[in-house]
C-alpha positions in Angstrom: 1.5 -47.9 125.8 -1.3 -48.4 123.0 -1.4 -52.0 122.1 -3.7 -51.6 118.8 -5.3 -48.9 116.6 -9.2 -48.3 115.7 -8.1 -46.2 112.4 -9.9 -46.9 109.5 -8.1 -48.7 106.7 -11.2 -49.4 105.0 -11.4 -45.4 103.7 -7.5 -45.9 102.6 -7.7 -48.0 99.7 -6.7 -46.3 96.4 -9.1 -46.2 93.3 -8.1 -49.8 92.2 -9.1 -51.1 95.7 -5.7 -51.7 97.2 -4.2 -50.6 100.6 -2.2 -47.5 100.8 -2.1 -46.0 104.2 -4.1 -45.9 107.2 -6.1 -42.6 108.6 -2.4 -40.7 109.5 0.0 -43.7 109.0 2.0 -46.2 107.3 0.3 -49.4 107.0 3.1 -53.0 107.2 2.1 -56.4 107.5 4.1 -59.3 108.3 3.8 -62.8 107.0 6.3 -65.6 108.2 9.5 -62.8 109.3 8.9 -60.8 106.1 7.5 -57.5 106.0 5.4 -56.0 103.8 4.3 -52.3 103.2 1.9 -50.7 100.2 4.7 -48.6 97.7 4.9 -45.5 97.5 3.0 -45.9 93.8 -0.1 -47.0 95.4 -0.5 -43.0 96.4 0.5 -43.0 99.9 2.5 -40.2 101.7 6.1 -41.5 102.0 6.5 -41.1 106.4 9.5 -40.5 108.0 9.0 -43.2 110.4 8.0 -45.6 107.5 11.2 -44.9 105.7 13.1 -45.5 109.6 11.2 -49.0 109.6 12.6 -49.5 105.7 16.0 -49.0 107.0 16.1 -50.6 110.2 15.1 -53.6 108.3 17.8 -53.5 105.6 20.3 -52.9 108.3 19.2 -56.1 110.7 19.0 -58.2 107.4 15.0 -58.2 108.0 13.4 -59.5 104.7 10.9 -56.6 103.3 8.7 -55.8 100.5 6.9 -52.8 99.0 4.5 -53.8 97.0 0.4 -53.4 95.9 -1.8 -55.1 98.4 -5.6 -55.9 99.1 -7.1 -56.3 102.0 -7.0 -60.1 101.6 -3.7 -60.1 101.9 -3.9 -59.6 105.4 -5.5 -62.7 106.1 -2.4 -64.4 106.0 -0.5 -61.8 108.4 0.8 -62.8 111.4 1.1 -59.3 112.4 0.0 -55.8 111.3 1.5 -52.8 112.3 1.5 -48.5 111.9 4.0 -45.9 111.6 3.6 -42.6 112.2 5.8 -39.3 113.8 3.3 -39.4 116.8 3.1 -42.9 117.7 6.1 -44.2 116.1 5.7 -48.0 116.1 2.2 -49.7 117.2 0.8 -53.0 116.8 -2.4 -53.7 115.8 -4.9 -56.1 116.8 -7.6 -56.4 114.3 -8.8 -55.4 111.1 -12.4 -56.4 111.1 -13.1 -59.5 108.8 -9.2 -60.1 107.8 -6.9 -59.9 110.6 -6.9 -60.5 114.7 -3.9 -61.2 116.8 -2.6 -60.6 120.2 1.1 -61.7 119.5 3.4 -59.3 117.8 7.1 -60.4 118.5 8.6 -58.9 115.5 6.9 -55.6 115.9 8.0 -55.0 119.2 11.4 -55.7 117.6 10.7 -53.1 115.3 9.6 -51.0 117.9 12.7 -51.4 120.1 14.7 -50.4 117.1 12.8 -47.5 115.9 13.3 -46.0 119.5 17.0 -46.6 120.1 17.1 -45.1 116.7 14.5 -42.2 117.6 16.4 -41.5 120.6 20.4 -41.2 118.9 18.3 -38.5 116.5 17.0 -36.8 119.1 19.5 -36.2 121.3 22.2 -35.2 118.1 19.8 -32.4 117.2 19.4 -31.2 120.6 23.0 -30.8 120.9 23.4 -29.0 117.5 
């Protein structure tokens, strides 16, 4: 599978210069376990696989926060991530001049997660 994502973050910042989405996803970073993720006041499209990722995390106890972010704020990040219907769950491995990374262990978590979740869906509405 895809490892890491070239969209542009850089032409999703809202007018007060803070992160809200990337090209066609959700946007989370993670910074020692916690994960964080612009609100939905920053102007962003509210995903259905951002809102899976929101639950997932309140049901495995997985500290989270919505919030307004920079891109500064990634420079602390031990991990970035993106959400979207297509993709679901994907790591990313730089955001030129604040984040780089090749280790993602609690994305892949995530991921795991999403997909055991993805699948239950998918096969309930295939029976119905």
């Amino acid at each position: 599978g895809l490892v890491g994502s070239e969209m542009c973050i850089r032409d999703s910042l809202n007018s007060k210069g803070e992160i809200s989405e990337a090209t066609v996803a959700n946007i989370f970073f993670v910074i020692k376990g916690k994960v964080f993720t612009p609100s939905l006041e920053c102007g962003l499209l509210p995903g259905i696989t951002r809102n899976l990722i929101l639950e997932i995390c309140k049901r495995l106890h997985i500290k989270f926060e919505e919030g307004r972010y920079t891109p500064h704020n990634l420079k602390n990040a031990d991990e970035v991530f993106i959400t979207n219907t297509l993709c679901g769950v994907l790591p990313v491995r730089e955001v030129e001049g604040f984040f780089k990374s090749n280790k993602f262990p609690l994305t892949q978590y995530l991921k795991k997660e999403y997909e055991k979740v993805f699948v239950i869906e998918t096969s309930q509405k295939r029976k119905e």
